[in-house]
MIDOSE-1310 file (N, C-alpha, C; in nm, 2 decimals, decimal comma, always signed):
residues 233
xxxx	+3,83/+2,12/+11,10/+3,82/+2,23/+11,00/+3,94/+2,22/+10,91; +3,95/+2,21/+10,76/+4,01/+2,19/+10,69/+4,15/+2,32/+10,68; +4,24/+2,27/+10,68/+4,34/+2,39/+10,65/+4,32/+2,52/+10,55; +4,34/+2,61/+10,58/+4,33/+2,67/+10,40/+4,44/+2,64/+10,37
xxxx	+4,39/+2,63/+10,18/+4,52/+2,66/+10,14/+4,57/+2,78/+10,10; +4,68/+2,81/+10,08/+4,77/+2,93/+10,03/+4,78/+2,90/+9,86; +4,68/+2,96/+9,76/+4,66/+2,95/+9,62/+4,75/+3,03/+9,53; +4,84/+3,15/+9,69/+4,94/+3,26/+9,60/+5,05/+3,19/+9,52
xxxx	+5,08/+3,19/+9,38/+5,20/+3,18/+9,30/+5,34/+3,19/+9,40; +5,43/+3,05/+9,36/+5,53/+3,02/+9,46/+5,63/+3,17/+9,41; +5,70/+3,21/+9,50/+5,80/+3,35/+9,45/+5,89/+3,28/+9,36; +5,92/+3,31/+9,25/+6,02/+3,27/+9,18/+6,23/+3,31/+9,24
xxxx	+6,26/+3,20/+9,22/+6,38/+3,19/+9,25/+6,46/+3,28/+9,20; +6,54/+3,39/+9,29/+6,63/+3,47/+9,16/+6,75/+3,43/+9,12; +6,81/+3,40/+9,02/+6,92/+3,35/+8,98/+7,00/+3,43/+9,06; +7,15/+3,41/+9,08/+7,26/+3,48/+9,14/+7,32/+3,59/+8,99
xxxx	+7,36/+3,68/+9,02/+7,39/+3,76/+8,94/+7,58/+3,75/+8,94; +7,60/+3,73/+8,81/+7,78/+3,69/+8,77/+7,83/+3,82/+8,76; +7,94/+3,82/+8,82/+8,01/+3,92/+8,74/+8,07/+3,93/+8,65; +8,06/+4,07/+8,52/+8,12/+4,06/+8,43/+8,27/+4,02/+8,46
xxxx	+8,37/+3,95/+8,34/+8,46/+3,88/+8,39/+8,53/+4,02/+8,33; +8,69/+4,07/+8,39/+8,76/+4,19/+8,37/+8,82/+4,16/+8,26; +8,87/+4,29/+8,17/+8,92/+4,31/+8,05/+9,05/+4,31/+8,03; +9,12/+4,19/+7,94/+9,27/+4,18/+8,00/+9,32/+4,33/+7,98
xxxx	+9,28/+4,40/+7,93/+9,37/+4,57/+7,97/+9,36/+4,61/+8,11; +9,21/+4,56/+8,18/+9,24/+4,55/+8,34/+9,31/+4,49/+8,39; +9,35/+4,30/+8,33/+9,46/+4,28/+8,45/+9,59/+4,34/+8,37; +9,61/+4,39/+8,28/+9,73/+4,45/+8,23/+9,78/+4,55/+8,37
xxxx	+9,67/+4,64/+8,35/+9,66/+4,79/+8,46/+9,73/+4,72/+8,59; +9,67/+4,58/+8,63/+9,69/+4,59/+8,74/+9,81/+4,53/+8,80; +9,85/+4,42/+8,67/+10,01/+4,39/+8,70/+10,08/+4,50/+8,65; +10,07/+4,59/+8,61/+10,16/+4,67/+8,52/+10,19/+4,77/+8,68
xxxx	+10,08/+4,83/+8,75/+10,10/+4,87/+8,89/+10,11/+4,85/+8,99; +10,20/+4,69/+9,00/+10,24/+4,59/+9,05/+10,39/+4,56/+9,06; +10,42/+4,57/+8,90/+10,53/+4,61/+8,89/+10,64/+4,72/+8,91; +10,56/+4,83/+8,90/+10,59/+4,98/+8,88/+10,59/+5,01/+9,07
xxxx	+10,55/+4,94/+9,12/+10,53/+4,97/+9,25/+10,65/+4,85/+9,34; +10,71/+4,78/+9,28/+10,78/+4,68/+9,32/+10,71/+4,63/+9,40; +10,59/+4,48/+9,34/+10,50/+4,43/+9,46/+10,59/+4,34/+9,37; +10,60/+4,32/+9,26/+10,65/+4,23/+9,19/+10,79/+4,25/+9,15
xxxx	+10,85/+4,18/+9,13/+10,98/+4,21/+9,13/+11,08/+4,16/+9,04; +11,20/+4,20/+8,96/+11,24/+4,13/+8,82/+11,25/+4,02/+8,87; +11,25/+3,91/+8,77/+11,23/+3,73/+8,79/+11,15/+3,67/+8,85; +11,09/+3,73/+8,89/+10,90/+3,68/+8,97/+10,87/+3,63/+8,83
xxxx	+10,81/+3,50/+8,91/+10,70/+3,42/+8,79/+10,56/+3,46/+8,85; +10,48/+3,49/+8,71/+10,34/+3,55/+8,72/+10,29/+3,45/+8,70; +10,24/+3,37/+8,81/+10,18/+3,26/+8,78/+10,01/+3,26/+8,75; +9,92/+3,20/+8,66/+9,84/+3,25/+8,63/+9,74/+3,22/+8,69
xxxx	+9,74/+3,10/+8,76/+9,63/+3,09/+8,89/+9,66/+3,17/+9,00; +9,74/+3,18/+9,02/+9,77/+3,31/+9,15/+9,70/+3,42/+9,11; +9,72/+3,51/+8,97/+9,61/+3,62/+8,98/+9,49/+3,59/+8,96; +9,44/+3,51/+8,90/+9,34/+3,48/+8,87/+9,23/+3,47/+9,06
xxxx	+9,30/+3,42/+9,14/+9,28/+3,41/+9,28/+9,28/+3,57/+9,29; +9,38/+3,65/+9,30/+9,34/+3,78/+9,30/+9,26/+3,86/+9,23; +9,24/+3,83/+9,12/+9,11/+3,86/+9,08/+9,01/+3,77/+8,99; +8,94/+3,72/+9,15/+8,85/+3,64/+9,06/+8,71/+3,65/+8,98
xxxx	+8,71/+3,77/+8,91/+8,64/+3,77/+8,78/+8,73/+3,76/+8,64; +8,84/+3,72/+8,66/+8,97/+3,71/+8,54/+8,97/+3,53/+8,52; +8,89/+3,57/+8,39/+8,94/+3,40/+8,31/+9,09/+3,38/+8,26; +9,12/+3,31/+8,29/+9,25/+3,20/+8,20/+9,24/+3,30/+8,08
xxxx	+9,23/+3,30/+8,01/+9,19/+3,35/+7,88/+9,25/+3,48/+7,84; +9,15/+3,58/+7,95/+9,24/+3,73/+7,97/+9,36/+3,78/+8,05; +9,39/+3,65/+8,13/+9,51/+3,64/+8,18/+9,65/+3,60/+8,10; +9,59/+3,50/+8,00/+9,71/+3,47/+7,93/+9,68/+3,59/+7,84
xxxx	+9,64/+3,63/+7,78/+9,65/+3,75/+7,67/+9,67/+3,86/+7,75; +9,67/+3,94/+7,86/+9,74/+4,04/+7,93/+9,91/+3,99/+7,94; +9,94/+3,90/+8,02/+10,08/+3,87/+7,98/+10,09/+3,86/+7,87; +10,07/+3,87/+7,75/+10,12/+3,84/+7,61/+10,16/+3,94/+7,57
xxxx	+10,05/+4,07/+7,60/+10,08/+4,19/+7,56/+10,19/+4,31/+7,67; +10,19/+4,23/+7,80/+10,29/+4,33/+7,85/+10,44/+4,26/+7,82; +10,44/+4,17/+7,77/+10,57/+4,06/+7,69/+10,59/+4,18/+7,57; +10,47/+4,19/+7,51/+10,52/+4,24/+7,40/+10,54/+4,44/+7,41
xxxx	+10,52/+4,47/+7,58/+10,54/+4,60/+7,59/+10,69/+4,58/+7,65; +10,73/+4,47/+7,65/+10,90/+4,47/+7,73/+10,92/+4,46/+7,88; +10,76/+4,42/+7,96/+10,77/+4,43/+8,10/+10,76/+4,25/+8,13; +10,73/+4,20/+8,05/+10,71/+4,07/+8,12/+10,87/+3,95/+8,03
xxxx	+10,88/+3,85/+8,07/+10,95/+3,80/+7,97/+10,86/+3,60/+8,00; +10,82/+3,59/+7,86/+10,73/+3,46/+7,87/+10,84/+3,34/+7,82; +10,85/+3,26/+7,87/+10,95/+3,14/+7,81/+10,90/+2,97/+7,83; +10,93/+2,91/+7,73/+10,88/+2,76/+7,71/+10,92/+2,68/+7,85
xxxx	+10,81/+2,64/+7,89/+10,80/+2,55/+7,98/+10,82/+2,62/+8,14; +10,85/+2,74/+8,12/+10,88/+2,81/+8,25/+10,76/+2,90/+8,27; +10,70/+2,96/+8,18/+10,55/+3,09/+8,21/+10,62/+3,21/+8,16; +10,52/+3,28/+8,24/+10,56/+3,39/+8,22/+10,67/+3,45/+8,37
xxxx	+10,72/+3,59/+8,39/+10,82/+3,65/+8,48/+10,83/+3,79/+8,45; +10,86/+3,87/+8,52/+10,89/+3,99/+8,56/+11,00/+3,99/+8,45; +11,03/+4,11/+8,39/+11,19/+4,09/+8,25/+11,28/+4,19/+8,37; +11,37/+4,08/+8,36/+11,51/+4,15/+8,44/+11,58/+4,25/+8,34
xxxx	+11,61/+4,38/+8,40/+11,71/+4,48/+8,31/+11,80/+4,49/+8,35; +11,93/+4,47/+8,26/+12,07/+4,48/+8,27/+12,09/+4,65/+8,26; +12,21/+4,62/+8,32/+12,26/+4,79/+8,32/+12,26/+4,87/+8,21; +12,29/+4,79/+8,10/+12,29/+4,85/+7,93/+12,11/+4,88/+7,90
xxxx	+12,04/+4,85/+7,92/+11,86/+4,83/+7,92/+11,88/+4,97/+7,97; +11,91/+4,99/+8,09/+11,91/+5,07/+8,22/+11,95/+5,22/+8,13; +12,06/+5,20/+8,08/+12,09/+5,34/+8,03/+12,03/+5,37/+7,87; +11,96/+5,28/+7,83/+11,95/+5,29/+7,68/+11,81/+5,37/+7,72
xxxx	+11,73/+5,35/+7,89/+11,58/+5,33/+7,88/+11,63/+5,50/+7,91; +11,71/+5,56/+8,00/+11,73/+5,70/+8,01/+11,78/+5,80/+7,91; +11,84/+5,73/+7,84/+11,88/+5,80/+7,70/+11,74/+5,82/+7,62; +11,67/+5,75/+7,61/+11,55/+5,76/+7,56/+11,47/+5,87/+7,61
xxxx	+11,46/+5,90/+7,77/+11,40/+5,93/+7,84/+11,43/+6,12/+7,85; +11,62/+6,10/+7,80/+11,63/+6,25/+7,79/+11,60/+6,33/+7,71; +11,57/+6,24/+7,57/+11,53/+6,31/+7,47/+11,36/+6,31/+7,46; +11,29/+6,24/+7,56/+11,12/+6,27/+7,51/+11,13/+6,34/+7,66
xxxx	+11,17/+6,36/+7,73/+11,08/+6,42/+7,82/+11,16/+6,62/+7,81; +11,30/+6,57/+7,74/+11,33/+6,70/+7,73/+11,28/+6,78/+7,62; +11,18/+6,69/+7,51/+11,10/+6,72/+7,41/+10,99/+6,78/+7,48; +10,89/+6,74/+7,56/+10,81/+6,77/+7,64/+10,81/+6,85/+7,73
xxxx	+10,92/+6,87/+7,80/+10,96/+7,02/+7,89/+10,97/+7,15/+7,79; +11,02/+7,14/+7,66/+11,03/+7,24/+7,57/+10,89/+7,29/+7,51; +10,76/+7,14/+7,48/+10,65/+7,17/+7,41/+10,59/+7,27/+7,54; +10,56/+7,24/+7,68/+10,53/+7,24/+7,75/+10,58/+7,42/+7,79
xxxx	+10,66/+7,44/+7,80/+10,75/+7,58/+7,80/+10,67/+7,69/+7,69; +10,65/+7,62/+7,63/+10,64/+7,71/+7,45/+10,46/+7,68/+7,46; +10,38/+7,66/+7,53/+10,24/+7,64/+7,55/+10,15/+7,70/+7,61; +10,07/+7,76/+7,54/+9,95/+7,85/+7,66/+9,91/+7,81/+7,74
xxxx	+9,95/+7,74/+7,85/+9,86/+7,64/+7,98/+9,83/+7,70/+8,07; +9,84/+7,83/+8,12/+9,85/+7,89/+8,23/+9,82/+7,84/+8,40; +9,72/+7,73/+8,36/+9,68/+7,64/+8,48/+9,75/+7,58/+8,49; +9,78/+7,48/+8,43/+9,89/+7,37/+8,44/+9,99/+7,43/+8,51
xxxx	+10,06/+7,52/+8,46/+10,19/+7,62/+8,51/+10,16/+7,62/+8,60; +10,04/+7,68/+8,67/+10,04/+7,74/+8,81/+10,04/+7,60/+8,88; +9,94/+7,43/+8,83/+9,96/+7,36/+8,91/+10,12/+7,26/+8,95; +10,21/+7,32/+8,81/+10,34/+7,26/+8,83/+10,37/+7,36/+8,96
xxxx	+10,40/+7,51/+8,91/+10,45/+7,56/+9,06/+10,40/+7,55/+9,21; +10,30/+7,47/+9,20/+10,21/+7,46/+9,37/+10,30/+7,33/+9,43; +10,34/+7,19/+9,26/+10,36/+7,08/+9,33/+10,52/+7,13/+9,35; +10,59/+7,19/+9,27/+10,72/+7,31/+9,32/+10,74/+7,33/+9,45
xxxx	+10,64/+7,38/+9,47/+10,65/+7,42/+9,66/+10,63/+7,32/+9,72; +10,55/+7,21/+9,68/+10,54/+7,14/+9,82/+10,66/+7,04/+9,78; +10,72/+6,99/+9,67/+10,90/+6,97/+9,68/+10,96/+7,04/+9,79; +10,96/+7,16/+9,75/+11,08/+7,25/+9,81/+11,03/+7,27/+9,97
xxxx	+10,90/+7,23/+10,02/+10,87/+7,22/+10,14/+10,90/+7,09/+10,25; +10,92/+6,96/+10,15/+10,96/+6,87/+10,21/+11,11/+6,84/+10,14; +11,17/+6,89/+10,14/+11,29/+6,86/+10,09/+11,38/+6,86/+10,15; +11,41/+6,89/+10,28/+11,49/+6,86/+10,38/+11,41/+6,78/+10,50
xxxx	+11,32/+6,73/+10,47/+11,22/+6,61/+10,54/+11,24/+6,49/+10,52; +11,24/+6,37/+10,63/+11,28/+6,26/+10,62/+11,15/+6,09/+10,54; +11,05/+6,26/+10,45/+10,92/+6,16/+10,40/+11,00/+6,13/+10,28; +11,06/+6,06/+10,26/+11,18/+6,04/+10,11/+11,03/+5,95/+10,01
xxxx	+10,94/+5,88/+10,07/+10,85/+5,83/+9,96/+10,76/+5,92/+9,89; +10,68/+6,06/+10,03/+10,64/+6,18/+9,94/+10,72/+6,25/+9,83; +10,85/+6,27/+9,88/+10,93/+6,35/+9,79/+10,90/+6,25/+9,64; +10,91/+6,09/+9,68/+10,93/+6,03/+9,51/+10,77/+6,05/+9,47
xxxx	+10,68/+6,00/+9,57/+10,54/+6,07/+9,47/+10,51/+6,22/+9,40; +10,59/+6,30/+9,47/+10,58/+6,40/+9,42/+10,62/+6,47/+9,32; +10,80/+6,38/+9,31/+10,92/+6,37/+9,20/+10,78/+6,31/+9,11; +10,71/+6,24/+9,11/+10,66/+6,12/+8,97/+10,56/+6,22/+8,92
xxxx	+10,50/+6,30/+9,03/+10,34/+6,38/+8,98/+10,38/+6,49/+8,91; +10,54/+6,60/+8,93/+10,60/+6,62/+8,87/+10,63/+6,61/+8,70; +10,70/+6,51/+8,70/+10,74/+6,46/+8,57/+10,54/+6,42/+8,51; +10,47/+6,37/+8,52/+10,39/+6,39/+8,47/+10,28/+6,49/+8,41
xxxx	+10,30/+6,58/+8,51/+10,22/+6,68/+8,47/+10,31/+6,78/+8,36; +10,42/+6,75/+8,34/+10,50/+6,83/+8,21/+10,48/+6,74/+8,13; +10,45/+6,65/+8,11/+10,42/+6,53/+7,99/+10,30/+6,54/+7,97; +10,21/+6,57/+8,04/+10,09/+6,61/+8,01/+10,07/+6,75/+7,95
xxxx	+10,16/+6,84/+8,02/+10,17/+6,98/+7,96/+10,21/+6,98/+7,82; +10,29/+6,90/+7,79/+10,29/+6,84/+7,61/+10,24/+6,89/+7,56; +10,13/+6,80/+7,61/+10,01/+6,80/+7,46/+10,03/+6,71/+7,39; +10,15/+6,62/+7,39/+10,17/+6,50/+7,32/+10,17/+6,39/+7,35
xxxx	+10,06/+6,30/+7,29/+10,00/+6,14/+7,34/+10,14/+6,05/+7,37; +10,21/+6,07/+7,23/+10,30/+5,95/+7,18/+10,41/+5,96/+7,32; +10,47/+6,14/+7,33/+10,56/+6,12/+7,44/+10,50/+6,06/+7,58; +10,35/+6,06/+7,61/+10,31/+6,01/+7,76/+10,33/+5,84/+7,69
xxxx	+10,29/+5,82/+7,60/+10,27/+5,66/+7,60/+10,43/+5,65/+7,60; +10,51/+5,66/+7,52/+10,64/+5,60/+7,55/+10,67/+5,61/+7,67; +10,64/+5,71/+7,75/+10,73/+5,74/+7,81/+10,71/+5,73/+7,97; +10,53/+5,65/+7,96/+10,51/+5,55/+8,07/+10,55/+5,43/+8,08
xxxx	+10,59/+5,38/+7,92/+10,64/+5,25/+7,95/+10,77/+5,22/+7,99; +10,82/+5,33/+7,96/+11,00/+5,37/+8,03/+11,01/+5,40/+8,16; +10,89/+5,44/+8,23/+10,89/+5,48/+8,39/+10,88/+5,34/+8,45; +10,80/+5,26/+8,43/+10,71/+5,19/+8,51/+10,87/+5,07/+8,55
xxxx	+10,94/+5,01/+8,47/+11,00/+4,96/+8,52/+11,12/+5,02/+8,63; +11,14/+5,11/+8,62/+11,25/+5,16/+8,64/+11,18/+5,20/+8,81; +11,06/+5,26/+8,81/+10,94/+5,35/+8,91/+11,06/+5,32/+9,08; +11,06/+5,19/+9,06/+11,13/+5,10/+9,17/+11,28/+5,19/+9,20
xxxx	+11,35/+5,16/+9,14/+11,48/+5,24/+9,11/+11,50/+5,37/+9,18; +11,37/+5,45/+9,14/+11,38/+5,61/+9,17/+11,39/+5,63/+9,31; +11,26/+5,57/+9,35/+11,25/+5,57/+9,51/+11,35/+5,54/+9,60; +11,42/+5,44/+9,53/+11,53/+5,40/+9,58/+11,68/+5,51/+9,61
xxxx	+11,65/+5,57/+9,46/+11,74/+5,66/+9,49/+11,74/+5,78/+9,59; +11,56/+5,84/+9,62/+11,53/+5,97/+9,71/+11,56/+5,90/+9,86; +11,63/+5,80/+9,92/+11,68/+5,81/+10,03/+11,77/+5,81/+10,06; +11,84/+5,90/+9,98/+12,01/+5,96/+9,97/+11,98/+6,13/+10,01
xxxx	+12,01/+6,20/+10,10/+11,97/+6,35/+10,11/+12,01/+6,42/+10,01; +12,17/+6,34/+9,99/+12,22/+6,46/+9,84/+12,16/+6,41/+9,70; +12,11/+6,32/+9,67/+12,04/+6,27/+9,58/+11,89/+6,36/+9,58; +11,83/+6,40/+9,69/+11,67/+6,45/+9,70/+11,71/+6,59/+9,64
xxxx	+11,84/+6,71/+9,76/+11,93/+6,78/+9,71/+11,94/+6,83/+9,55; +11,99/+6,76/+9,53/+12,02/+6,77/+9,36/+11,91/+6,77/+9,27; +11,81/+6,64/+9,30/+11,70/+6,65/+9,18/+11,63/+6,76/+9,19; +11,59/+6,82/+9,33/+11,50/+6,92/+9,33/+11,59/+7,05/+9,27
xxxx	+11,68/+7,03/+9,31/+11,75/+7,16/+9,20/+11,75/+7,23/+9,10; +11,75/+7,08/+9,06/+11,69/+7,05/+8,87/+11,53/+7,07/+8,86; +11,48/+7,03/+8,95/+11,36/+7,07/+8,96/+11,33/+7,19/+8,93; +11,38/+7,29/+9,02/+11,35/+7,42/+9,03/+11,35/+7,50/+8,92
xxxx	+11,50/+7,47/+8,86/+11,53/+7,53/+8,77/+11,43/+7,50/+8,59; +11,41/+7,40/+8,58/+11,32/+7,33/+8,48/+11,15/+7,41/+8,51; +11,13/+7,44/+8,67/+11,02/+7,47/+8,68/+11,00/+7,62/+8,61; +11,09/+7,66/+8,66/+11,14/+7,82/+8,61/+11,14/+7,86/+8,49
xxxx	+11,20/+7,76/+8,37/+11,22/+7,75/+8,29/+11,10/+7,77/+8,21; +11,00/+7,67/+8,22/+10,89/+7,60/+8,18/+10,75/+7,72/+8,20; +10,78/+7,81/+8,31/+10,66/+7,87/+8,36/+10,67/+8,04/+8,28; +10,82/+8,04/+8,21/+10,85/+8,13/+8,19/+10,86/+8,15/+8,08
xxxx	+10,80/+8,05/+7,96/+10,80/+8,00/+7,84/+10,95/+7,97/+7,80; +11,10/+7,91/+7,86/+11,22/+7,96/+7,81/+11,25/+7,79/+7,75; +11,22/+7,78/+7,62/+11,17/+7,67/+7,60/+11,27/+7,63/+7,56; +11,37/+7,64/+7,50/+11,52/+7,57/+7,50/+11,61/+7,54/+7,60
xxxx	+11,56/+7,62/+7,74/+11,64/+7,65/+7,86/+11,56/+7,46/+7,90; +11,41/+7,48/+7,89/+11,35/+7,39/+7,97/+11,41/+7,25/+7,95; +11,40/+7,25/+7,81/+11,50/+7,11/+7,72/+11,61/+7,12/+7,79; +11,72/+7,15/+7,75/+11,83/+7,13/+7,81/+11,85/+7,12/+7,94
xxxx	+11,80/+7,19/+8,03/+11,80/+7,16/+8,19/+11,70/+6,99/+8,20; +11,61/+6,97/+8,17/+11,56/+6,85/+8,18/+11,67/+6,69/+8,11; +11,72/+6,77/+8,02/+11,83/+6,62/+7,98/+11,90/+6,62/+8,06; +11,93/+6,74/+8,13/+12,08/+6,73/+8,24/+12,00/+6,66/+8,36
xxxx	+11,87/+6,72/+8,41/+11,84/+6,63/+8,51/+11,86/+6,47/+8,52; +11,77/+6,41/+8,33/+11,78/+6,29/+8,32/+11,92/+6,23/+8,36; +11,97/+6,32/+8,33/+12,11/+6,22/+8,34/+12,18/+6,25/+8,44; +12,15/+6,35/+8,55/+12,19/+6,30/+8,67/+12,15/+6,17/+8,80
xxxx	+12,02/+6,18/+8,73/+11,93/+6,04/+8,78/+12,01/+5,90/+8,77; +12,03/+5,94/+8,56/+12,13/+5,79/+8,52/+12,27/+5,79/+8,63; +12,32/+5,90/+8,66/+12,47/+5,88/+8,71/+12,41/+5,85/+8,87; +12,31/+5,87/+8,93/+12,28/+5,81/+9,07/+12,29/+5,68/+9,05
xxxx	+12,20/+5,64/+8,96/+12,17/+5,52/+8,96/+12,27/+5,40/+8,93; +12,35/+5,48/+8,86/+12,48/+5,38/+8,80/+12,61/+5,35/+8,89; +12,59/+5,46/+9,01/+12,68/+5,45/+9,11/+12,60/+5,34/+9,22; +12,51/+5,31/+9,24/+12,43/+5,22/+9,32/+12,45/+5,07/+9,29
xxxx	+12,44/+5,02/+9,41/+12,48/+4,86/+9,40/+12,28/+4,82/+9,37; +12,31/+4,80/+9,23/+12,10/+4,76/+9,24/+12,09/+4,65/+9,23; +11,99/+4,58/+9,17/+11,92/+4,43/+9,20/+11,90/+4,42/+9,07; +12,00/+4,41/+9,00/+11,95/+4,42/+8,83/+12,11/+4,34/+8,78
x	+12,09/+4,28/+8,68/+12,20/+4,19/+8,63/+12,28/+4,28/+8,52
């Protein structure tokens, strides 16, 4: 008896599905919170087959044009025959990036003060308390996430783009630094201080008070930091 045959149409083959390749503003994001996190470290070479291994939907292509552009944000330093690297900051970098930092963020504690947000307010005073609840606790990395969600949500209480953009690219290197400093008690001590009082300030509309207590904070930060033996040339 003859076999039957099977006359059904063979299933067509499905091609494998590629992934879209990421957008160098993605690997921007992702070395930029690499850095900011000290995974990466000043004078690390970013080598470009290494990320590209870490993320392999990233062409050559968007790799070299993400370092190009965090070169030209001041975070990377690219040099002939060597690649690209982490940009080392000297102690003068160091104080020039806080001087900056006292005048936009203590612009932003004043917009912020002087602003109808009433939510915002109430969510600066919640993260207020949970500072002031761990502040004699030995979680010194919550206290700096907390120090950073802080400072951000008054930069966002702004209302002004230009101060968050500058004034993330002034965090991110330094990000390393801070943390470093919240495992000093009298250093945690003191910021929350400033804390308090800025919060006070800010919630209470006392918008000149907020500015000026926020430059004095910045620059108690600078004088931690300048007393510290750091990893910076």
């Amino acid at each position: 008896m003859p076999a039957k045959t099977d006359n059904r149409p063979a299933a067509k083959s499905r091609a494998p599905i590629r992934a879209e390749p990421v957008a160098a503003s993605e690997v921007m994001d992702w070395i930029r919170e690499r850095i900011r996190r000290g995974s990466f470290v000043p004078g690390q070479r970013l080598v470009e087959a290494d990320i590209m291994r870490e993320l392999p939907t990233a062409t050559r292509s968007r790799v070299r044009e993400a370092l190009q552009r965090l070169a030209s944000e001041g975070l990377v330093t690219i040099e002939e025959f060597r690649g690209a690297s982490v940009k080392r900051f000297t102690h003068d970098d160091l104080r020039q990036m806080y001087r900056a930092r006292m005048a936009l963020e203590g612009m932003a504690a004043a917009d912020f003060a002087a602003a109808d947000k009433p939510d915002l307010k109430r969510r600066l005073q919640k993260i207020q308390a949970e500072l002031n609840g761990i502040e004699n606790s030995v979680d010194h990395e919550r206290f700096a996430r907390l120090n950073d969600e802080w400072h951000r949500l008054i930069i966002e209480g702004s209302g002004n783009e230009f101060i968050r953009m500058f004034l993330e690219r002034l965090r991110i290197p330094i990000y390393r630094l801070l943390i470093t400093t919240f495992y000093s008690a009298r250093r945690v001590d003191n910021a929350n201080a400033g804390h308090r009082k800025i919060t006070e300030a800010i919630v209470n509309g006392r918008a000149k008070d907020a500015e000026r207590l926020m430059r004095e904070h910045i620059a108690e930060g600078l004088e931690t930091l300048s007393a510290m033996d750091l990893d910076i040339k």
